[in-house]
C-alpha atoms as a printed R data frame, in Angstrom:
    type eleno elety resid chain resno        x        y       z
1   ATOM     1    CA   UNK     A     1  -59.416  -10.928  45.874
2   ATOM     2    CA   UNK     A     2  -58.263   -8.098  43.331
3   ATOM     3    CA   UNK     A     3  -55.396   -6.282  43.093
4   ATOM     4    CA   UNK     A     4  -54.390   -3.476  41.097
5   ATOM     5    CA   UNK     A     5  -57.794   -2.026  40.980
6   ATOM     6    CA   UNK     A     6  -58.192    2.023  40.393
7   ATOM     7    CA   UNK     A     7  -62.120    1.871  41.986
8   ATOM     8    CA   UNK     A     8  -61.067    2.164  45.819
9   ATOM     9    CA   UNK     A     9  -64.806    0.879  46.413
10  ATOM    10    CA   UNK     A    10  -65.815   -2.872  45.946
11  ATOM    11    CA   UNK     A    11  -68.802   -5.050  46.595
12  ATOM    12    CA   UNK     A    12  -68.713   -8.279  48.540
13  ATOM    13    CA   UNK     A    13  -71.717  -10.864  48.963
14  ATOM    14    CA   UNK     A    14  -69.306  -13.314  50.928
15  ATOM    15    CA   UNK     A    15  -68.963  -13.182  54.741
16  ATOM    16    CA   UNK     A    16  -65.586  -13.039  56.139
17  ATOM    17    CA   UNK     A    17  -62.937  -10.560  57.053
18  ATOM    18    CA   UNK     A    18  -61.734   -8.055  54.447
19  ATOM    19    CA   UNK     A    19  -58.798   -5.710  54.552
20  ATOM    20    CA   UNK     A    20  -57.182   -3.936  51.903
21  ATOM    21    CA   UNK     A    21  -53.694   -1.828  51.042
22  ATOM    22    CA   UNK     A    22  -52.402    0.695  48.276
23  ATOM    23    CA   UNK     A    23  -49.724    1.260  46.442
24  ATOM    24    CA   UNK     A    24  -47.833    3.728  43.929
25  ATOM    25    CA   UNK     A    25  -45.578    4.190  41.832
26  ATOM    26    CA   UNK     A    26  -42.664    1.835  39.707
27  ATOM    27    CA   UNK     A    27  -41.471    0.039  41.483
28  ATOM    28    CA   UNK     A    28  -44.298   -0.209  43.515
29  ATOM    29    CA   UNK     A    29  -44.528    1.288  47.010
30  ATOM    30    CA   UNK     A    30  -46.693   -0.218  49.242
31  ATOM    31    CA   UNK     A    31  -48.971    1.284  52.514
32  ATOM    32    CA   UNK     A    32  -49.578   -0.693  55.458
33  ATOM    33    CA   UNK     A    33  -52.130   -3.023  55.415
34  ATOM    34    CA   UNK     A    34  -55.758   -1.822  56.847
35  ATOM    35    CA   UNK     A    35  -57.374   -3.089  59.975
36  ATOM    36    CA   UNK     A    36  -59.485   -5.855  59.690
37  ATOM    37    CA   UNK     A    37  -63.282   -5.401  58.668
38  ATOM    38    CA   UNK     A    38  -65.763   -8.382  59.143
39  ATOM    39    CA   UNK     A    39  -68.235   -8.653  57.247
40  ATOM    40    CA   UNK     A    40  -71.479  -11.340  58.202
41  ATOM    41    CA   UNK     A    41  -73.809  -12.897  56.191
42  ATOM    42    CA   UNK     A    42  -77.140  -13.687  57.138
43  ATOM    43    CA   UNK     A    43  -78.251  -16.942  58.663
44  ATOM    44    CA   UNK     A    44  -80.116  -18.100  55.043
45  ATOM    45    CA   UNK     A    45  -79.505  -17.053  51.581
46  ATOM    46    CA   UNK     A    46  -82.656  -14.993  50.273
47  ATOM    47    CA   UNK     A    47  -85.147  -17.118  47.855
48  ATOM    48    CA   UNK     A    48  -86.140  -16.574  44.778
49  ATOM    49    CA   UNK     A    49  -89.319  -16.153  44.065
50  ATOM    50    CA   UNK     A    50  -91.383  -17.223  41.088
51  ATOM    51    CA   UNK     A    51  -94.921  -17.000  39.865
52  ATOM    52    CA   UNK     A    52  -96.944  -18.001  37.168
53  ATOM    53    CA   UNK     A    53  -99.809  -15.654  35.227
54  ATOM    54    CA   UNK     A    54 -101.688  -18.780  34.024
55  ATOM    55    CA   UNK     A    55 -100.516  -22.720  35.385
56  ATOM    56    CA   UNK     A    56 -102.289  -24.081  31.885
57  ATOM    57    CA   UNK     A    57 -100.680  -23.514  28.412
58  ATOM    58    CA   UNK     A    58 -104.026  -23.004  25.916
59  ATOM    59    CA   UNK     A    59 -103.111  -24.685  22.860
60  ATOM    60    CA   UNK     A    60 -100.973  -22.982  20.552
61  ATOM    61    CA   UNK     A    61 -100.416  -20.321  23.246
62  ATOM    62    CA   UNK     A    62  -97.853  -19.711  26.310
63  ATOM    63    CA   UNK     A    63  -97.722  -17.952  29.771
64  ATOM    64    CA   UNK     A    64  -95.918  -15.823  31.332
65  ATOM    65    CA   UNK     A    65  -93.465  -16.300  34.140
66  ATOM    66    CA   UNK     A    66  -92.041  -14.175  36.780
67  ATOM    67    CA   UNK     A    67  -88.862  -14.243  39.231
68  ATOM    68    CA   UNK     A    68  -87.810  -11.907  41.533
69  ATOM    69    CA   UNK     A    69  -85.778  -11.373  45.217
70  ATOM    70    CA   UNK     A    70  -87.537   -9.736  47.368
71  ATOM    71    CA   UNK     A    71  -85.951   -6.443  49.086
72  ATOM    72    CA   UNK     A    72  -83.131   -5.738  46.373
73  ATOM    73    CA   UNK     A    73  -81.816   -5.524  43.253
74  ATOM    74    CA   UNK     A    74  -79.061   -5.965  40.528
75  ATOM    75    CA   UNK     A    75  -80.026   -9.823  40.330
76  ATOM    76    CA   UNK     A    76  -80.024  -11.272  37.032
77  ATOM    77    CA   UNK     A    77  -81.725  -14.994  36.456
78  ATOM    78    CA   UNK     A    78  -81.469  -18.198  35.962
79  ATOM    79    CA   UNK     A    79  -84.412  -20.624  34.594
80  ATOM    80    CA   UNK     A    80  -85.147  -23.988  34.972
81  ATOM    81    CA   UNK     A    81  -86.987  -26.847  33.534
82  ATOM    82    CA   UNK     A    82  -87.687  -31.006  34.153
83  ATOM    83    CA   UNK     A    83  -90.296  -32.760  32.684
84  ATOM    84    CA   UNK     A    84  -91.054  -34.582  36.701
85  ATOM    85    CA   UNK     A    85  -90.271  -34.634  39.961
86  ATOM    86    CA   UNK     A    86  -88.464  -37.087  39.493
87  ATOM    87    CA   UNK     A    87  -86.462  -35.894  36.752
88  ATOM    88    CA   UNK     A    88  -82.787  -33.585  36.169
89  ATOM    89    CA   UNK     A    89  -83.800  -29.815  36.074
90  ATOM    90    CA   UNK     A    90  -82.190  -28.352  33.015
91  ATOM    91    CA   UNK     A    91  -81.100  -25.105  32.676
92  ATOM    92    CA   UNK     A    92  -83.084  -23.279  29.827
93  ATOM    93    CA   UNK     A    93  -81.388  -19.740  30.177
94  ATOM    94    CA   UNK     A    94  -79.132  -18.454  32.461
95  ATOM    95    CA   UNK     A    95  -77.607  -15.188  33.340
96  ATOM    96    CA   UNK     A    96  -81.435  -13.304  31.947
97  ATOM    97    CA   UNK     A    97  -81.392   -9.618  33.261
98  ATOM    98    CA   UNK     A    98  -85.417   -9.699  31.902
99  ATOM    99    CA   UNK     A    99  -87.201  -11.145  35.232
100 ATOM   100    CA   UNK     A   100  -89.804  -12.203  33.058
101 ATOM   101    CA   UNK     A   101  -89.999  -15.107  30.524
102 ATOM   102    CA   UNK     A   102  -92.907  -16.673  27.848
103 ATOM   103    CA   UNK     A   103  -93.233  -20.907  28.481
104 ATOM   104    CA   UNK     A   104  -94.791  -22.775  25.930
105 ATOM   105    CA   UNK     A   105  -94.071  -26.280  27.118
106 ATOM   106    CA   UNK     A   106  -95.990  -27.814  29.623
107 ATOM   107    CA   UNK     A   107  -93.302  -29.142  33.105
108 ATOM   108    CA   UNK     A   108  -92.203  -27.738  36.434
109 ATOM   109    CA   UNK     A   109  -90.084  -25.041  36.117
110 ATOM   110    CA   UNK     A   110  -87.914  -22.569  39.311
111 ATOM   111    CA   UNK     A   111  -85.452  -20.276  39.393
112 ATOM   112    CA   UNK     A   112  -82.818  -18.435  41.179
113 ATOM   113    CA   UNK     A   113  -81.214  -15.036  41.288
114 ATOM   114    CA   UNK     A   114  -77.601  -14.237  41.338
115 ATOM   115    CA   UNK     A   115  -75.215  -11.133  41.575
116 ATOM   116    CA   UNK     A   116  -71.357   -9.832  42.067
117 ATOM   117    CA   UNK     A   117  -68.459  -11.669  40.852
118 ATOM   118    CA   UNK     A   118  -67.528  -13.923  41.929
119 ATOM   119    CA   UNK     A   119  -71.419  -14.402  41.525
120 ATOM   120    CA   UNK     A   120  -73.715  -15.077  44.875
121 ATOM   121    CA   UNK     A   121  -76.561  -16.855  44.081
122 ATOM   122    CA   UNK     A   122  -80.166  -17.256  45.898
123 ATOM   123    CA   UNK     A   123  -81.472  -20.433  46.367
124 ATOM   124    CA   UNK     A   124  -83.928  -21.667  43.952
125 ATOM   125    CA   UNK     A   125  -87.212  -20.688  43.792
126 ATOM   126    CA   UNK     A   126  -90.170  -23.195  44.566
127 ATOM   127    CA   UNK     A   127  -91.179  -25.134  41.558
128 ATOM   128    CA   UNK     A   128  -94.264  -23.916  39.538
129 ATOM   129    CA   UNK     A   129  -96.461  -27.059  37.606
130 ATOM   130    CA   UNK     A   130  -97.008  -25.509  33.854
131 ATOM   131    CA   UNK     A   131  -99.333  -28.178  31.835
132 ATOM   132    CA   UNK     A   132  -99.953  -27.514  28.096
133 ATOM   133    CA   UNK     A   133 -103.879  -28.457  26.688
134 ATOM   134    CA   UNK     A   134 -103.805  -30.895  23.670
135 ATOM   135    CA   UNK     A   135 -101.349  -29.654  20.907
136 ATOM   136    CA   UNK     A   136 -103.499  -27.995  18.123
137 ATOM   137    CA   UNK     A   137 -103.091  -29.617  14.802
138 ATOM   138    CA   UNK     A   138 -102.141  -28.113  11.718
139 ATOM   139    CA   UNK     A   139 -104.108  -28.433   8.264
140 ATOM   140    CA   UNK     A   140 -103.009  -29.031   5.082
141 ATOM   141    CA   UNK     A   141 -105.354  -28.038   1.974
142 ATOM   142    CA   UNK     A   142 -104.062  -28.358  -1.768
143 ATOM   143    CA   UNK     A   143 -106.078  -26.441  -4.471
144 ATOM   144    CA   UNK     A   144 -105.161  -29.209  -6.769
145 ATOM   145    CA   UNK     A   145 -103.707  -32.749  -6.555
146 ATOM   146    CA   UNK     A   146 -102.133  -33.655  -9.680
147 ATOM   147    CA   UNK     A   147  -99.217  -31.053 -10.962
148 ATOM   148    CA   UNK     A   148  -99.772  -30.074 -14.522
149 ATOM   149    CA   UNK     A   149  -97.240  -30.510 -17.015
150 ATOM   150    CA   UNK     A   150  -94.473  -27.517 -16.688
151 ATOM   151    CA   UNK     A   151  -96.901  -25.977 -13.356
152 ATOM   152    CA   UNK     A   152  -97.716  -26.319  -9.817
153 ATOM   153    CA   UNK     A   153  -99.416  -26.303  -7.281
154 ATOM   154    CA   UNK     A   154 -100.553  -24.608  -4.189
155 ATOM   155    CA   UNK     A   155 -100.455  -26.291  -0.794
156 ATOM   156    CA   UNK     A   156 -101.584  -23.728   2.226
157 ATOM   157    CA   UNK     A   157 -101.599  -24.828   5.936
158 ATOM   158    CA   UNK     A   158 -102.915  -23.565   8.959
159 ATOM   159    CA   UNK     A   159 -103.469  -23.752  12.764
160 ATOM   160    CA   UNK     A   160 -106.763  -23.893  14.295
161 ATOM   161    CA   UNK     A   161 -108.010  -21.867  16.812
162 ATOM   162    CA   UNK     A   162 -107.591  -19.414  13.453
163 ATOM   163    CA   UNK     A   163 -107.572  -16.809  16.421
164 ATOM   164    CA   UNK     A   164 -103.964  -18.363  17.513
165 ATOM   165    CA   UNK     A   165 -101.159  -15.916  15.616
166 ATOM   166    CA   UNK     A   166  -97.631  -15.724  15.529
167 ATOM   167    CA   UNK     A   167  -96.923  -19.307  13.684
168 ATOM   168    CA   UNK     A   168  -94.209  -19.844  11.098
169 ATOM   169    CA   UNK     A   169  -94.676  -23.047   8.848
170 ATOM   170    CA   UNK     A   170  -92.413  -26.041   8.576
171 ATOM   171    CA   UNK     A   171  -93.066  -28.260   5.715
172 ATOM   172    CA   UNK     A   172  -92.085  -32.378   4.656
173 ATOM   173    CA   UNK     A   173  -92.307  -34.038   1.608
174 ATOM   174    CA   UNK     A   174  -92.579  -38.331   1.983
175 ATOM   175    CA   UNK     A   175  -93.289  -39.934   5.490
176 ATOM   176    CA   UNK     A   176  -89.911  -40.505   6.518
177 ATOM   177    CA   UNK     A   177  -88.530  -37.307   5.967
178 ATOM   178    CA   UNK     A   178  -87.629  -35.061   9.007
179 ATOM   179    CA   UNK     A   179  -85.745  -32.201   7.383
180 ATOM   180    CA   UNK     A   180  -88.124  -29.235   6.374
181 ATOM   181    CA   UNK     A   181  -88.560  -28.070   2.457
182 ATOM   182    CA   UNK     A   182  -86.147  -25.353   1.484
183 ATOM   183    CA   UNK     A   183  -86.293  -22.722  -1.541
184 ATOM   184    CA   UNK     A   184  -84.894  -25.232  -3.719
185 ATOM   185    CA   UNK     A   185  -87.458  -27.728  -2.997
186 ATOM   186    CA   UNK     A   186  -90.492  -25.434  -3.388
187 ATOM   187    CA   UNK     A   187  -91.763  -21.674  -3.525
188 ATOM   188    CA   UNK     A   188  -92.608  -19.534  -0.751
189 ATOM   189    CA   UNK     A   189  -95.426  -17.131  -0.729
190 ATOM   190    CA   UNK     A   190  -97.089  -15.632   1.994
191 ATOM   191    CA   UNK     A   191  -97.145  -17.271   5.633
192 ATOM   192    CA   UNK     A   192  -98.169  -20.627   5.067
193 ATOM   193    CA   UNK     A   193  -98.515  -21.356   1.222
194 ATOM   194    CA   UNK     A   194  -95.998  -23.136  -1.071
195 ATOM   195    CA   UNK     A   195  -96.104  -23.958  -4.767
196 ATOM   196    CA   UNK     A   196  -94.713  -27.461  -5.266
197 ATOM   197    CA   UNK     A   197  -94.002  -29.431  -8.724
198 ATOM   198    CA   UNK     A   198  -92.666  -32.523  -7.606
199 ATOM   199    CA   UNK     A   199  -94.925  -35.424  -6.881
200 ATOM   200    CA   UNK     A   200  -94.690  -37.004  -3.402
201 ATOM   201    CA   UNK     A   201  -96.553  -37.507  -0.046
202 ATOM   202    CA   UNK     A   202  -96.398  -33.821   1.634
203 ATOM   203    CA   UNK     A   203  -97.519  -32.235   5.096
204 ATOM   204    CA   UNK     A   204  -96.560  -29.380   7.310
205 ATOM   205    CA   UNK     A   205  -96.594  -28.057  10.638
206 ATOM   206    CA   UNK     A   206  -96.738  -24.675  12.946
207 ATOM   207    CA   UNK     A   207  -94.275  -23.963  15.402
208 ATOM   208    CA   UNK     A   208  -93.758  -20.566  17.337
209 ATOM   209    CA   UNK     A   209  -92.044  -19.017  20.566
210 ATOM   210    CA   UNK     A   210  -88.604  -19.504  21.852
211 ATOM   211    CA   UNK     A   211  -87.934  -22.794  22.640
212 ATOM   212    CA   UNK     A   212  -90.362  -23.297  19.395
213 ATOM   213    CA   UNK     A   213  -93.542  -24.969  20.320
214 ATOM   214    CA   UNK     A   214  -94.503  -27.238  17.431
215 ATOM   215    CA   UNK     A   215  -98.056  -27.883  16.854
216 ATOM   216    CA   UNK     A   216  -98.801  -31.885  15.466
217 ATOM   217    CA   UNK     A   217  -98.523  -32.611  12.014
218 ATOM   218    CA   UNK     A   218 -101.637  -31.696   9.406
219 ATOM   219    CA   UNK     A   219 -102.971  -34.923   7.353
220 ATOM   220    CA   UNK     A   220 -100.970  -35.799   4.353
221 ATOM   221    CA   UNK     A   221 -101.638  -35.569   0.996
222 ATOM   222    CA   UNK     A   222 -100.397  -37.087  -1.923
223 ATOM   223    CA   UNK     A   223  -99.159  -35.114  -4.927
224 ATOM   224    CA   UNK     A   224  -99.365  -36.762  -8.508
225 ATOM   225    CA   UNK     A   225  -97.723  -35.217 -11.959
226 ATOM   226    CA   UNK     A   226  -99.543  -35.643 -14.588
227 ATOM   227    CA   UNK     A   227  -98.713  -36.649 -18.354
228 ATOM   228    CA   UNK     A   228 -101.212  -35.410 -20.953
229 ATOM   229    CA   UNK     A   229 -101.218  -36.341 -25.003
230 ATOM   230    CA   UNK     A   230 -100.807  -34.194 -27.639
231 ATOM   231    CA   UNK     A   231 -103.448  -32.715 -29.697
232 ATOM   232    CA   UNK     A   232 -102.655  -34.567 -32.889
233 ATOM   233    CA   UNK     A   233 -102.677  -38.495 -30.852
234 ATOM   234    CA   UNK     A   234 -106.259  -37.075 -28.861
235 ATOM   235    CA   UNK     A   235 -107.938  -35.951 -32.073
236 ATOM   236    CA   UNK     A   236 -107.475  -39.615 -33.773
237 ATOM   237    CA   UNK     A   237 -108.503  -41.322 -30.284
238 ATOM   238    CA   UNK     A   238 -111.935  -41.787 -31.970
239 ATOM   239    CA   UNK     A   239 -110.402  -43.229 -35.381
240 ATOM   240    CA   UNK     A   240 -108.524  -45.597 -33.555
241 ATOM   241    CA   UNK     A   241 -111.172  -46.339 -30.769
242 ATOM   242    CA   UNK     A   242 -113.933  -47.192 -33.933
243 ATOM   243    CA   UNK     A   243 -111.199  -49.356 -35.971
244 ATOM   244    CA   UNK     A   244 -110.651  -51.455 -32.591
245 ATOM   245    CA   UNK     A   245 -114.916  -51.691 -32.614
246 ATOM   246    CA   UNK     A   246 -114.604  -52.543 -36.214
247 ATOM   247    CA   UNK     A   247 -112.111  -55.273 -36.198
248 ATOM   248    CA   UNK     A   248 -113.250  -56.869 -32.609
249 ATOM   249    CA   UNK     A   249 -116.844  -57.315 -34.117
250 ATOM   250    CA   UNK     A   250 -115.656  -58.691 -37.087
251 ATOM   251    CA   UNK     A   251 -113.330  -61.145 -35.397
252 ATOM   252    CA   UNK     A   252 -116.368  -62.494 -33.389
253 ATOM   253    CA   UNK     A   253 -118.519  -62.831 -36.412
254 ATOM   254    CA   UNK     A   254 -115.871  -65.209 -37.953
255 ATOM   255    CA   UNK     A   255 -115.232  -67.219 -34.591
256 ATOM   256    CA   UNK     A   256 -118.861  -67.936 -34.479
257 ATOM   257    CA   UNK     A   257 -118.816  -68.775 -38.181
258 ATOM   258    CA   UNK     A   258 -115.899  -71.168 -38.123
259 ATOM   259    CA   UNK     A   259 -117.508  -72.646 -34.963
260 ATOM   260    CA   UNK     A   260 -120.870  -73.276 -36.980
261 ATOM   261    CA   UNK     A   261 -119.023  -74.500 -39.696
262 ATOM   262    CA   UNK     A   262 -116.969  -77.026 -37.554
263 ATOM   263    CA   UNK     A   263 -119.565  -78.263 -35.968
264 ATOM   264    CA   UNK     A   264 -121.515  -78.756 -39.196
265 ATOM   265    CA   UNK     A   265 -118.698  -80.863 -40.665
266 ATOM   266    CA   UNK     A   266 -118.873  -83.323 -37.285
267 ATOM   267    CA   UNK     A   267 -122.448  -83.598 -37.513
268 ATOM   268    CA   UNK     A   268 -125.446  -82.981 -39.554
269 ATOM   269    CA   UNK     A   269 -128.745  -84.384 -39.422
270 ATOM   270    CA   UNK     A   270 -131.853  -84.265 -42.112
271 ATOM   271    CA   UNK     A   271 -135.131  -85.883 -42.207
272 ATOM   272    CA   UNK     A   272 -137.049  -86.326 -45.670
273 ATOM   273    CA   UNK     A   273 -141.174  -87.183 -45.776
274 ATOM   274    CA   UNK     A   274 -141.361  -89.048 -49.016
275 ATOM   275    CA   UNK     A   275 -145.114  -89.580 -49.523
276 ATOM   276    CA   UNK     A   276 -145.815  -92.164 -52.635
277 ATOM   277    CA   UNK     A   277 -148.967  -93.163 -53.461
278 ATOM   278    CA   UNK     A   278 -148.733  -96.554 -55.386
279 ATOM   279    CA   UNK     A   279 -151.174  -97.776 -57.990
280 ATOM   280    CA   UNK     A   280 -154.731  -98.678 -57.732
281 ATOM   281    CA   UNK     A   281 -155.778 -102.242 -57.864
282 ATOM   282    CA   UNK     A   282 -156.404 -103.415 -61.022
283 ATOM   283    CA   UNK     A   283 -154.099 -100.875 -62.777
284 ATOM   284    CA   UNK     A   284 -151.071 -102.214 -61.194
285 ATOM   285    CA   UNK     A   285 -149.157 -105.452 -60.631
286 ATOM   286    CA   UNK     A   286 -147.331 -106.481 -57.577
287 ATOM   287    CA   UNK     A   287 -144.764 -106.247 -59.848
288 ATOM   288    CA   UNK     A   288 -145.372 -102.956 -60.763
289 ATOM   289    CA   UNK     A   289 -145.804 -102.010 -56.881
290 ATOM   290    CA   UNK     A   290 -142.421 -103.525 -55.972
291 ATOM   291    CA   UNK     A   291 -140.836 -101.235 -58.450
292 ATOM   292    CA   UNK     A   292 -142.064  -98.416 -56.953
293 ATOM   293    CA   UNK     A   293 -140.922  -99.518 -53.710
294 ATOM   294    CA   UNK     A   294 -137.681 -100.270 -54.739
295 ATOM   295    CA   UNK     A   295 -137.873  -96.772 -56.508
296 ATOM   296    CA   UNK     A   296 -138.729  -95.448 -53.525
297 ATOM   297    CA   UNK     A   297 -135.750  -96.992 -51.414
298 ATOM   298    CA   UNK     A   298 -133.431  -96.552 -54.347
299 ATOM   299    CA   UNK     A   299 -133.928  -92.757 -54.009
300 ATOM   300    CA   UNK     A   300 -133.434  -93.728 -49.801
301 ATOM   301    CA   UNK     A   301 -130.230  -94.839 -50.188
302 ATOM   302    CA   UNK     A   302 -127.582  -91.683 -48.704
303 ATOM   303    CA   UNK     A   303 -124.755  -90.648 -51.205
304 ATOM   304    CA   UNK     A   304 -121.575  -91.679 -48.781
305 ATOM   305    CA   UNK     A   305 -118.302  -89.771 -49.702
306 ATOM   306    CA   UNK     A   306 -114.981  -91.727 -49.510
307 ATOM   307    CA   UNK     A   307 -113.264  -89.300 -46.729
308 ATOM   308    CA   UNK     A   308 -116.161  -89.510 -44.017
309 ATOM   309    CA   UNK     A   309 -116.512  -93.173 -43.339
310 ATOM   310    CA   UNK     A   310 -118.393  -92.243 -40.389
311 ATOM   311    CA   UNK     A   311 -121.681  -91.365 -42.309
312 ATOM   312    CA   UNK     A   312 -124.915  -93.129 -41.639
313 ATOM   313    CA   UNK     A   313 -128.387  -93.656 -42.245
314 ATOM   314    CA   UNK     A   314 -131.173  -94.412 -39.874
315 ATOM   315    CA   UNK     A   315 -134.114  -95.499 -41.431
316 ATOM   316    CA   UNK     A   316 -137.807  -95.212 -39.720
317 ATOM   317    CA   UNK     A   317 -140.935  -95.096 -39.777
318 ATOM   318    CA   UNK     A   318 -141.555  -97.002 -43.517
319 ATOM   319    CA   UNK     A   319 -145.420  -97.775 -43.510
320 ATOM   320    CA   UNK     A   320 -146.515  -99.629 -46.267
321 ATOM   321    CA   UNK     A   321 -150.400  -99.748 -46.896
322 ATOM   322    CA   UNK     A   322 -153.215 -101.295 -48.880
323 ATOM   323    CA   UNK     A   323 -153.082 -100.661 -52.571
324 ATOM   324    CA   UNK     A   324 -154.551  -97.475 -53.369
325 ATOM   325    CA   UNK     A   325 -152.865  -96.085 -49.724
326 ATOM   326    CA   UNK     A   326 -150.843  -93.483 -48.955
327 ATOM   327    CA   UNK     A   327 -147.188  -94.914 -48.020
328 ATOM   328    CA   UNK     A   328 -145.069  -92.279 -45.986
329 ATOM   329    CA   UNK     A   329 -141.242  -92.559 -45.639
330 ATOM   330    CA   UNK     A   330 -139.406  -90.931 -42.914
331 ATOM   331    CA   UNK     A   331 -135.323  -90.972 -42.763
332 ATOM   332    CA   UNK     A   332 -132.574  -89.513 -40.985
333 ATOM   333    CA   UNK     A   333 -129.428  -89.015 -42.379
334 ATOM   334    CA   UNK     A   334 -126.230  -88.224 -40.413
335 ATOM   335    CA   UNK     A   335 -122.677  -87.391 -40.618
């Protein structure tokens, strides 16, 4: 088992049967060997023991486990952890001389105890169901979302209960990004404010404890820069704004004069009353009256320009009277 050893006393936490011998001196001189000791074990290895202060995690918190071996001492531990029954315990620490452990993760967890070397172990404890309450959620507030030019701006998250303490921050910028912001990416101030002063989609989280419980992430919110215009371009915004007013108007007024001069070119209509009275009976000759009336047509006829051959004239309405009556000509010229 060992040889060589200055300590003539030893501990064993095998059965079987143990002797020993010494020796002295270069070269070495040896004794005779002892008599045979035997040493039993016991029919069962002891059991670990392990209890629980609390079986349910509140959210954002932890509780406390215990192991221990009942009826002696020197153990140190080993912890375990599956997510099932059904599932591969995994070790979370081993070798622990603290007997006493914080859980924030919800599973079935045991133990066991172990001493001496080589080392004996207990057998495992009984498991002990831990189940966590709904994760809290962290919140993300931003005093302002659009960055200045050449400034910042100041995102602060939290964990609610606000009674819950002990939470560091861990913060993203975009949706796909899983690796936390870093001193070059933004600046820390106390616990759980930043200043940022690049634009993007950001959010954060709180995570405390060993293993680190994470809480779920806050809401996101979207960061915009901002571009603003000098003071020389913003003080002739109004100049400019009233020339646009100015020369849109203006444009209109022409477009709706060029339409109503168009569409007096394709078409244009008057109507002239010519009221002739023609000569009293006696006074006047038929002769005389059909001189009138061919005055009076004479003056009917429209004057017809070369370049509009389309140009017409409607006659009606041509009441001749008595002599002595009034005779009334209406016309319509068009174009």
């Amino acid at each position: 088992m060992r040889g060589n050893e200055a300590n003539r006393v030893i501990s064993v936490s095998q059965g079987g049967l143990y002797h020993c011998r010494g020796g002295r001196g270069d070269p070495v001189y040896y004794t005779e060997d002892s008599s045979d000791v035997t040493v039993q074990e016991t029919s069962s290895k002891p059991r670990a023991t392990l209890t629980a202060h609390s079986s349910v995690i509140p959210a954002g918190g932890s509780v406390t486990l215990s192991c221990s071996v009942e009826g002696s001492a020197g153990w140190k531990f080993d912890w375990f952890r599956r997510d099932s029954v059904s599932s591969k315990a995994q070790l979370m620490r081993g070798n622990e001389a603290n007997r006493v452990i914080s859980v924030s993760q919800g599973g079935l967890y045991h133990c066991r105890g172990g001493r001496g070397d080589p080392v004996y172990y207990t057998e495992d404890s009984s498991d002990v169901t831990v189940t966590e309450t709904h994760k809290p959620k962290a919140k993300l507030r931003a005093d302002n979302t659009a960055v200045p030019v050449g400034g910042s701006v100041t995102l602060t998250c939290s964990v609610n209960p606000s009674s819950s303490s002990g939470w560091k921050y861990y913060w993203y910028r975009d949706e796909k990004s899983s690796e936390a912001l870093t001193t070059q990416d933004a600046v820390f101030h106390s616990n759980g404010q930043i200043s940022v002063s690049q634009e993007g989609l950001y959010r954060c989280r709180g995570g405390r404890g060993n293993p680190v419980y994470y809480t779920e992430d806050s809401q996101e919110v979207q960061i915009n820069t901002t571009v603003t215009v000098s003071g020389a371009d913003s003080s002739s915004s109004p100049v400019w704004l009233m020339v646009g007013l100015v020369c849109g108007v203006s444009l209109i007024i022409i477009l709706l004069l060029l339409l109503y001069l168009c569409r007096q070119s394709k078409y244009s209509c008057f109507t002239r009353w010519i009221q002739s009275e023609s000569h009293r009976p006696g006074s006047s000759t038929n002769h005389g009256v059909n001189q009138d009336e061919t005055h009076e047509y004479n003056s009917l006829h429209p004057v017809r320009k070369h370049h509009k051959p389309e140009e017409s004239a409607v006659y009606s309405e041509v009441k001749m009277g008595a002599a002595g009556t009034v005779t009334t000509v209406s016309f319509t010229v068009c174009t």
